[in-house]
Structure formats: C-alpha cells, structure tokens
matplotlib code that plots the C-alpha trace (Angstrom):
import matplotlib.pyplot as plt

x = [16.4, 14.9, 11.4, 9.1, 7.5, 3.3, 2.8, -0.2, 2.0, 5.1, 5.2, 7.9, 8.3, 9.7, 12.6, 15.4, 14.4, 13.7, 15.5, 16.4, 14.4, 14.4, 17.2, 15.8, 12.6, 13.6, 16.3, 13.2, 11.7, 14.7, 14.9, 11.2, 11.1, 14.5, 12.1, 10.2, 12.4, 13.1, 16.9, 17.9, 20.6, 19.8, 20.9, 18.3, 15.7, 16.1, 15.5, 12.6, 10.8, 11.9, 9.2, 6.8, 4.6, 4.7, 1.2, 1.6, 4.4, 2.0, 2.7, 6.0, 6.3, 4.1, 5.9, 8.9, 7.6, 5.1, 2.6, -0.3, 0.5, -1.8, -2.8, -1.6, 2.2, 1.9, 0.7, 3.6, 5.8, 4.5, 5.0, 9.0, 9.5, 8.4, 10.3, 13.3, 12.3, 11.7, 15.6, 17.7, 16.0, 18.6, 18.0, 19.2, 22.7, 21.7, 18.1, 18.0, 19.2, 16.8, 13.7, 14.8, 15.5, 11.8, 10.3, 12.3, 11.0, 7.7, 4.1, 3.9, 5.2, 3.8, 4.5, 3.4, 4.2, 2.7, 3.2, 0.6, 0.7, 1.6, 4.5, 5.6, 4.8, 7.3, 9.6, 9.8, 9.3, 12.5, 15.5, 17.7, 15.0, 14.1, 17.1, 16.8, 13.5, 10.5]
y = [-18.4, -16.2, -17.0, -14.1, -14.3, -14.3, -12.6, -10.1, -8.4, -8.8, -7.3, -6.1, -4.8, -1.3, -1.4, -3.3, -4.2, -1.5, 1.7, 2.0, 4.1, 2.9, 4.4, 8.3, 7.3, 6.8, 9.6, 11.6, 9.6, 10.4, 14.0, 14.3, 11.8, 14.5, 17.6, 16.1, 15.3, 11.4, 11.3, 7.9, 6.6, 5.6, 2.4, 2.2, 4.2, 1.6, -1.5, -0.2, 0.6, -1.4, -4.0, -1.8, 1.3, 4.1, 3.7, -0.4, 1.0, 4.0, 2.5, 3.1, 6.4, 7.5, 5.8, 7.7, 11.2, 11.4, 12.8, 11.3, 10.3, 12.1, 12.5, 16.0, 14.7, 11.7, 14.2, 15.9, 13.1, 12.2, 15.6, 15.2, 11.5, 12.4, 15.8, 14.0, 10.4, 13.3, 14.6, 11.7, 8.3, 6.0, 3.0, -0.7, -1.8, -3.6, -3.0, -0.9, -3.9, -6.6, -4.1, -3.5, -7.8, -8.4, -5.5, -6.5, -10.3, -10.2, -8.1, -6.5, -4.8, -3.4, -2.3, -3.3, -2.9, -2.0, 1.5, 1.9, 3.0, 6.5, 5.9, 3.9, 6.0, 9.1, 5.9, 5.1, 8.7, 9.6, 10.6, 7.5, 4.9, 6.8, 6.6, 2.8, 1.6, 0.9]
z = [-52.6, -49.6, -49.1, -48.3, -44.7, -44.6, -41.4, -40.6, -37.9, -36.4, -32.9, -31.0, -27.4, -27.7, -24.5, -24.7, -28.2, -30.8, -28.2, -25.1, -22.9, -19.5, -18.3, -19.6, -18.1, -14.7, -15.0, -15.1, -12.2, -10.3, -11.0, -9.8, -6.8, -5.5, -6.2, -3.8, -1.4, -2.1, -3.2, -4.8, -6.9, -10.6, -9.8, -7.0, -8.8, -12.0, -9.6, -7.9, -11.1, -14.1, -15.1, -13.8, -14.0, -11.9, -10.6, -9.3, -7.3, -5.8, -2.0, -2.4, -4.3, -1.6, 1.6, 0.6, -0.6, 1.8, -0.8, -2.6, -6.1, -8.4, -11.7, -11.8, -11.3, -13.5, -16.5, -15.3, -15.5, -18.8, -20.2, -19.3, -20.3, -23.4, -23.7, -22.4, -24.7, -28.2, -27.3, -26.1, -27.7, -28.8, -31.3, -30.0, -31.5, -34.6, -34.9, -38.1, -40.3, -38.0, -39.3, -42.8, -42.9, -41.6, -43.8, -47.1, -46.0, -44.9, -45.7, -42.4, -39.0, -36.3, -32.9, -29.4, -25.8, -22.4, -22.7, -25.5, -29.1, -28.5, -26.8, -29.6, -32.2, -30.6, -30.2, -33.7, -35.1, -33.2, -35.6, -34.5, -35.5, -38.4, -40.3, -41.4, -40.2, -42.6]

ax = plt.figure().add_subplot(projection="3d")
ax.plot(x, y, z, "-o")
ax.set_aspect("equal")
plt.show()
C-alpha cells in the first residue's frame, strides 16, 4: 500500500536538482567578461562564480574589467542567460520520474531557489522539463 504524502509544498532548488543551468549561465558570463576584455577559461569562470551572484562578486568583475558593473550590463546579461537558458535548458538525469513519484504521491509542489520565481518558471516551462513534469 503507498500512502499519499500531506505536504503543502515541496520545494526544490532548481540547479543541480531539477536542470542544469550553471554551466549555460556562466558560458554567458564568459562570453561577456571576453567582450570586455577579461578572457578566462570556463573552468575558471565556473569557480569564481558558482554559489554566487554576479553582483556579490562586483569587486572582482570590476578588478578585472576595469569597468563599473551596472545595471545596464546585468539587464544585458539577463536578457542572454535567459535567451541562452529558453534554447539549451537540460533536465537533471532522473528527475522526470522523481516529479511524477512526488506529484502521483503527495497534494502539492512547488518550486524555490535564489534566483527567484521567474527564473524558475522559464526553467520548468522549458521543453525538457515539460515532457514528464506535473
């Protein structure tokens, strides 16, 4: 007998669980630190900025480019993450039949992370999530 799960929400963190997006993300941080001059391997680029957002590592963006970090090139980042996220997003091995378990065994699911709801929603409105998911 499978019991049904009571749980107002079940939250997951959206990298590294539900798809993996950190390695498009700073492919795009990459391509734009070169336009402006900062070349950097993705290797490098992924250890300076995995675990963290762009702006907490401001001091260094800025060390290296040698121009102020504005709001004006992080809408610009933004706007290619999420081009780049929309074309290339790729669901987590495995986690089509982990959401179908939870949502055939429980009354809810929901989504969180530190990169806020809209980034979730393209995230899980992207074809390879959409497939299986709830």
């Amino acid at each position: 007998m499978i019991l049904r799960m009571n749980f107002e929400a079940i939250l997951f963190d959206c990298d590294g669980v539900l798809v993996d997006s950190e390695s498009i993300t700073n492919g795009v941080l990459r391509d734009m630190f070169e336009e402006q001059g900062w070349r950097m391997t993705m290797a490098e680029c992924m250890q300076l900025f995995v675990g963290y957002t762009v702006k907490s590592r401001r001091d260094i963006i800025e060390a290296n480019t040698g121009l102020p970090l504005t709001d004006a090139w992080m809408q610009e980042f933004f706007a290619r993450r999420n081009e780049r996220l929309t074309q290339s997003i790729t669901a987590i091995e495995g986690v089509h039949e982990a959401v179908a378990h939870l949502h055939d065994h429980s009354n809810a699911a929901d989504l969180c992370g530190k990169t806020g709801a809209g980034f979730m929603w393209m995230a899980m409105s992207s074809e390879a999530l959409l497939r299986q998911t709830v």
